[in-house]
N, C-alpha and C positions, 0 to 999 in steps of 0.2 A: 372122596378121600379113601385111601387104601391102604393101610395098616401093615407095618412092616411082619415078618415070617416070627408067630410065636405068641402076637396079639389080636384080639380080637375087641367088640366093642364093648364089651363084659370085663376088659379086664380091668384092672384097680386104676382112676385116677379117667379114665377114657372119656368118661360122661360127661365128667368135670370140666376138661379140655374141649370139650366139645360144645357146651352152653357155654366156656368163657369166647370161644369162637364167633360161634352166632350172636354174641351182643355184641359184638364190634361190627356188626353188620348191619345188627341192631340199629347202633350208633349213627350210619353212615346212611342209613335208609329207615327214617323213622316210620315212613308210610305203609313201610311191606307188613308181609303179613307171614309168618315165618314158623315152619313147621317141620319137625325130626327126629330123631328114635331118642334124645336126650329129654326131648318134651315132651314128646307121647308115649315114648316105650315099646312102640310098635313094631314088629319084626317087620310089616314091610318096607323099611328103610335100609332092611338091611341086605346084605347078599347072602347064599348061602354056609359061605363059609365063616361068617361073622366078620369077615378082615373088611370090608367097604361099605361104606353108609354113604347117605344122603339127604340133603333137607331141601326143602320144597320154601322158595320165598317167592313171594307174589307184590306185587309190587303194581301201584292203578295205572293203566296206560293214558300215555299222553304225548301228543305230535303224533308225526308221520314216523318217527323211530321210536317207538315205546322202547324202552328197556337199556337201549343199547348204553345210555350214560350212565343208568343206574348197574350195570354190570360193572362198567370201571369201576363205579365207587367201590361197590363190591370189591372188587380184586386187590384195590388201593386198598382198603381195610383190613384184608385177608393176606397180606402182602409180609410174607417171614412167619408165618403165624402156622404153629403144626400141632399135631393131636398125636400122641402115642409115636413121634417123633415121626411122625408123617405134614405133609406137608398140607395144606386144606387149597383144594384150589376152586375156580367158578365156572362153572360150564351151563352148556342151556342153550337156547335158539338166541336169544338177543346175546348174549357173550359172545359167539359164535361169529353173529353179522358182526360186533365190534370187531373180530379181530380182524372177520376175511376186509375190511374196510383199513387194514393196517395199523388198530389201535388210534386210528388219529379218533379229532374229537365228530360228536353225530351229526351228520346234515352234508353240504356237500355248496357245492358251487351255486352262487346266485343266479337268478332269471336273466337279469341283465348278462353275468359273465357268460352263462351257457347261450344266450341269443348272440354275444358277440362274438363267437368260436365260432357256434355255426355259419353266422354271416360272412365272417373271415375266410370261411372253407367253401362258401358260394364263389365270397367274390374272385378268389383264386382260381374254379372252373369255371366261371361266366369269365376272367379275363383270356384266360385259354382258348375260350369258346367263340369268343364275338371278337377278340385281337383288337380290342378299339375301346374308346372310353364309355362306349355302350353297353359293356359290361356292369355298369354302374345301374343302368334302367332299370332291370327285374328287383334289386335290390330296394332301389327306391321305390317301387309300387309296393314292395314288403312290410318297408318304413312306415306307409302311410297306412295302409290294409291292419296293421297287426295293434296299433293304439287305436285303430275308428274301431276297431272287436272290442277290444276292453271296453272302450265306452259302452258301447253296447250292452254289452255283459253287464254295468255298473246297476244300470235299476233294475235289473232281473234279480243280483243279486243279492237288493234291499228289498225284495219282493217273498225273495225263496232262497232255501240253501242251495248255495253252490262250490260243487268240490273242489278243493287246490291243485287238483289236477287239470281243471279246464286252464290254470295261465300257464303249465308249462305248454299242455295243449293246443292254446292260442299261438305261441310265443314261436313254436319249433315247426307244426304243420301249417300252421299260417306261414311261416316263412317259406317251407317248400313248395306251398300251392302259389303262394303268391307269384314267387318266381318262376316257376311253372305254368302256368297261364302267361305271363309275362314274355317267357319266351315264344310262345306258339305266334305270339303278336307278332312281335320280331322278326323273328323268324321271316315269316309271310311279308310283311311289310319290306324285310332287303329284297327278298326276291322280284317281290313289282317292280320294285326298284331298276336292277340291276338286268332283269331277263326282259321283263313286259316294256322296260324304258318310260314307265308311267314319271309323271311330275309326282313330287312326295306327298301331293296334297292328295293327287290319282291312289296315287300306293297305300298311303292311308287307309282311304275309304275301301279299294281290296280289300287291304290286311280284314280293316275289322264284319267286311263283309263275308269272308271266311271263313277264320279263323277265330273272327269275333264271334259267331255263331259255333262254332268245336268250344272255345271258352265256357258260353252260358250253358249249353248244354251240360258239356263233363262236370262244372261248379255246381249245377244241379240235382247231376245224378249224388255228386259226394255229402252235399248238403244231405238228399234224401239219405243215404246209407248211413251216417252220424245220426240222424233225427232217431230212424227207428227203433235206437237204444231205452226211448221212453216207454215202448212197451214191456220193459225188463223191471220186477217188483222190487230194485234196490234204487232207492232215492239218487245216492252219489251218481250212479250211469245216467239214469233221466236228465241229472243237471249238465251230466258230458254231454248228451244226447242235443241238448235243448242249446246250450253256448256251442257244441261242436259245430251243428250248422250254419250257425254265423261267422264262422271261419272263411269257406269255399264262398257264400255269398258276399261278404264282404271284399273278399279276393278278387270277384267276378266285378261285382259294382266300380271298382278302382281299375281292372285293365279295360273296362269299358267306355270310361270317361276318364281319367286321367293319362291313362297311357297314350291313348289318339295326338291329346296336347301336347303329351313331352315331346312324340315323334313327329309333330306337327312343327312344331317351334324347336327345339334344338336336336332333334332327330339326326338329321341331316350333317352338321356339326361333332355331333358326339362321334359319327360313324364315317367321318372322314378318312379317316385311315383307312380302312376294311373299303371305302369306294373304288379305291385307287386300282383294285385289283379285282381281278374276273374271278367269280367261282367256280370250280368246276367238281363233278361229282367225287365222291371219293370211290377210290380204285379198291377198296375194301370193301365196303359197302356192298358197291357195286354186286362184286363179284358174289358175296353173301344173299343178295336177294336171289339174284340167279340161279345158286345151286336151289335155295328153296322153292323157288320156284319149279325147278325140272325134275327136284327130288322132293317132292312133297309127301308121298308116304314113307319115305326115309325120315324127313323133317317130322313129321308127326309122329312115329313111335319113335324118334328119338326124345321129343317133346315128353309123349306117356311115362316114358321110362324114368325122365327126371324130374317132373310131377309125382308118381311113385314115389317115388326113392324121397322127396321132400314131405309126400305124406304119412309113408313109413316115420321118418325120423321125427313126425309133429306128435305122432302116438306116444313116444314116449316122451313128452313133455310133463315135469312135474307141476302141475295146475297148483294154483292156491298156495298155502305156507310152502316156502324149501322145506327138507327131513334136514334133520341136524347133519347127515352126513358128507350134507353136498356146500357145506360152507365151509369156513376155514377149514384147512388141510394142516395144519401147523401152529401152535403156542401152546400157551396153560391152558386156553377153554378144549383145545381141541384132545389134550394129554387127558382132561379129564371124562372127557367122552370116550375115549379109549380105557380108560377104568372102568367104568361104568361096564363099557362092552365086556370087555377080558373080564371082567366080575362075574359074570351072568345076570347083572343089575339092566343090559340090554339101553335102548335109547326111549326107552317109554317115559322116566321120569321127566323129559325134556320137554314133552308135549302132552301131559294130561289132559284129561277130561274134568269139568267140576262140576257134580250133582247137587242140584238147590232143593231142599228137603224140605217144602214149607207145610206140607202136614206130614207126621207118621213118627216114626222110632227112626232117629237116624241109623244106630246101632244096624239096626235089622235092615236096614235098607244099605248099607255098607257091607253087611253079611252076604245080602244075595246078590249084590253088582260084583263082588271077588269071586262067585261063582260062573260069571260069564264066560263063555269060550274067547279069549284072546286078551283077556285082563289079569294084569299079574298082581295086581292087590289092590285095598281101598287104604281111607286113610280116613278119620272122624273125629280130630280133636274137638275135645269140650271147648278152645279157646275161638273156634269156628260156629259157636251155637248162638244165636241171638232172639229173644222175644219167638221163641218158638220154629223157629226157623235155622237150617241148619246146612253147612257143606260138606259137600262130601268128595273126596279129588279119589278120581279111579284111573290108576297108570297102569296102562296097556301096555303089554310084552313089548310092543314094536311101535315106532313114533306114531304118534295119533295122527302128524298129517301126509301119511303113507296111505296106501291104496287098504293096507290091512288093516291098518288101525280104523280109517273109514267104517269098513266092515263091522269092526269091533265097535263103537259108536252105534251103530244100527242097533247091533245086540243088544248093548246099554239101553237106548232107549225101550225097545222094546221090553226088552224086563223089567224097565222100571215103570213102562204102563200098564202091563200088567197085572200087578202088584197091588193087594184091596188094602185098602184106607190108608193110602196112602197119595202124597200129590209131590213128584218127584219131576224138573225138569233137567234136560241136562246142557251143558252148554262150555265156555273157556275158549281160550283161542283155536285152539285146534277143529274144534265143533264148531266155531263161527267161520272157518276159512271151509268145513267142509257146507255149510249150509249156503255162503255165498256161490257156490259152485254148483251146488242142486239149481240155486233161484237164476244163475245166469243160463247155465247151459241146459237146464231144464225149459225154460222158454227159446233156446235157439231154437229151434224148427220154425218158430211162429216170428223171430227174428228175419231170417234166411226167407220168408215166403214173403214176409210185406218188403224188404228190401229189393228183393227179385219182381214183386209185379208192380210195386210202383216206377222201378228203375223202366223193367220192361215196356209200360204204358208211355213214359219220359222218350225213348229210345224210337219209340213204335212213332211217336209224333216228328222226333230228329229226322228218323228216315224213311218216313213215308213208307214204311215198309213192316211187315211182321214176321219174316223169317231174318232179315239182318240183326233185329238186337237178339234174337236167339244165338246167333251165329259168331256176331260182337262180342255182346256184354255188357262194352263201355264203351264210351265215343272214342279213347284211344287204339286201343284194339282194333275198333272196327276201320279204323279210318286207316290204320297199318296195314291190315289186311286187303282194304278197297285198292290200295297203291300198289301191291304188289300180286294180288290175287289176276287169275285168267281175264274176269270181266269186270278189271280194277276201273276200267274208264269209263264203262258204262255208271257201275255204283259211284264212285269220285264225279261223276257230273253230277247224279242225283243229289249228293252232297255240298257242292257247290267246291269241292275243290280242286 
């Protein structure tokens, strides 16, 4: 709230306006916990000029959108409602995701809707792809592959927690792998068909003597690369880790024995249309493999260059919480982040820190956290103390889940372990999305190293070979490269394809 030219928060009537505000907020969120220069008197609510305050409600998370419903109410309560004939508006990280989400209400599309959209967008490139009602077949192995994972999942889950991320998980890469190994089948299977002139019963046994071998393999390796998310010390990733595998295995288990059948028995039938006609390579294609073939060090540092340029722009990815500034661009929550700013009030209030004070002098330990380099004030109501124990919320210059504010977090802690007789931890969302980010990507290396020698050892036994999975990676890759590389027919026999 920003006070028109001539008032400040001092002047006559302001305070009063200001506590009949926040119990309408009161009102409308009895659970928060709600703190302001009206109830503590605290200059750090305010900005330099006295013309803009702010109060700090907190409010207990719950779901996968904490906040975002209780901001509406918010805003619905605060709705015509002004101070010093100013208008009060709701800004904050969860206000923010409500608007950039268009105000509608929190959550979004069901498993089912989101699995039928995707599927709809398969079946539209598998009918493109295959020009026949076989377009239908990868889908169907999807069908069956993606309820036998749930089940699966079901007594793991009455075992151990498991995250709500593993069914969009299941639902969406289960569908792509599924139809993915699905195709390779296929694939392989028209061509006995149509080149070798094999009987479909002949073609069959090809396809999965192939192809069905590139399937187990690559399902394998992706099973292993999912699994070794267990070694990471946040529970939710272990249970990704742990149901994620079951995905590519389940996928593999089904184009190994039910897909043989369907091609076996209505195969033939489905793909009638697409028999009628000769294939012939494509004139694109073609022409593509050749130039990389003859310009191979062209093909590679043009590779390096947009590898680069993809790694480049992954550095600047913001990990963990958004900063308040990269979400809505437009309404009341985002007006009021722009007060804030133009204030010199800054986006720190958005994402504080909150210091648990369970032995010591809160006061004094409030004292010294506002002396940290990158902290623009504390805050220590009495209505915050309980049975000895006490919080303390320290808002940093710059959003706490910024690279600076990071920084400034460090500081916090460190100062307040320092600190004799006293037992001070620190913690709030901004401090939980930096701490998941030390415990994920602090164990990458040791991630990246069992992912790579287990794949490598898996790889090493597909090809008979220990410079190919170096040279590969993955079965697709490598099997790309055998087709079109110098001594593609030597490697592609050793592979059987």
């Amino acid at each position: 709230m920003s006070l028109p030219e001539g008032k400040t928060v001092d002047s006559p009537g302001v305070q009063v306006e200001l506590k009949d505000a926040l119990a309408k907020v009161e009102a409308a969120l009895p659970d928060a916990r709600i703190a302001s220069y009206a109830s503590t008197h605290d200059r750090t609510f305010v900005s330099q000029d006295g013309r803009t305050t702010f109060a700090l409600i907190y409010i207990p998370a719950r779901g996968m959108e904490p906040g975002q419903a209780e901001a509406r109410r918010a805003q619905a309560a605060l709705e015509g409602v002004t101070v010093g004939g100013a208008p009060v508006g709701v800004t904050g990280v969860d206000a923010l995701r409500a608007a950039a989400a268009d105000g509608g209400e929190a959550g979004g599309a069901s498993l089912a809707v989101e699995a039928a959209i995707a599927g709809g967008g398969a079946l539209l490139v598998l009918a493109f792809v295959f020009a026949s009602f076989m377009a239908i077949v990868p889908l169907l192995m999807a069908i069956v592959a993606i309820p036998t994972t749930f089940l699966l999942v079901w007594p793991l889950a009455s075992a151990t927690d498991v995250s709500v991320i593993v069914k969009f998980l299941i639902a969406l890469v289960g569908l792509a792998i599924a139809i993915d190994y699905a195709l390779l089948v296929v694939v392989r299977w028209r061509e006995e068909r149509q080149r070798a002139q094999l009987t479909n019963e002949e073609a069959v046994v090809k396809a999965m003597q192939h192809a069905g071998m590139a399937v187990v393999f690559s399902g394998t390796t992706v099973g292993i690369s999912l699994l070794a998310l267990v070694v990471l010390p946040v529970p939710f990733l272990r249970s990704i880790g742990i149901a994620g595998m079951l995905i590519p295995l389940v996928s593999v288990a089904v184009a190994v024995t039910l897909l043989p059948v369907v091609l076996t028995t209505i195969g033939p039938r489905l793909d009638r249309r697409h028999a009628r006609r000769e294939d012939h390579p494509s004139r694109g294609w073609t022409a593509w493999a050749r130039f990389i073939v003859r310009r191979r060090w062209t093909a590679a540092i043009v590779s390096i260059v947009a590898l680069g340029a993809l790694v480049f722009a992954a550095s600047s990815i913001q990990l963990g919480t958004p900063q308040a500034d990269s979400l809505a661009q437009s309404g009341p929550a985002r007006a009021g982040l722009e007060q804030l700013v133009g204030s010199g009030v800054g986006t720190g209030p958005l994402s504080p820190f909150d210091s648990l004070v369970r032995a010591g002098d809160p006061d004094k330990v409030a004292d010294t956290l506002a002396r940290v380099q990158g902290v623009s004030g504390t805050v220590a109501p009495e209505a915050w103390r309980r049975g000895g124990s006490a919080l303390v919320t320290v808002i940093p210059t710059v959003g706490g889940n910024s690279p600076a504010g990071r920084e400034t977090l460090d500081r916090i802690r460190e100062t307040a372990g320092a600190m004799q007789e006293t037992d001070v931890v620190t913690g709030g969302e901004a401090a939980q999305s930096a701490d998941f980010l030390d415990s994920v990507y602090g164990n990458f290396p040791l991630v990246i190293a069992l992912i790579a020698s287990l794949t490598f050892l898996l790889l090493a036994r597909a090809f008979k070979s220990l410079l190919l999975p170096l040279k590969g990676g993955a079965v697709e890759p490598a099997v790309s490269w055998c087709r079109v590389g110098a001594d593609g027919p030597r490697l592609a026999a050793r592979l059987g394809l």
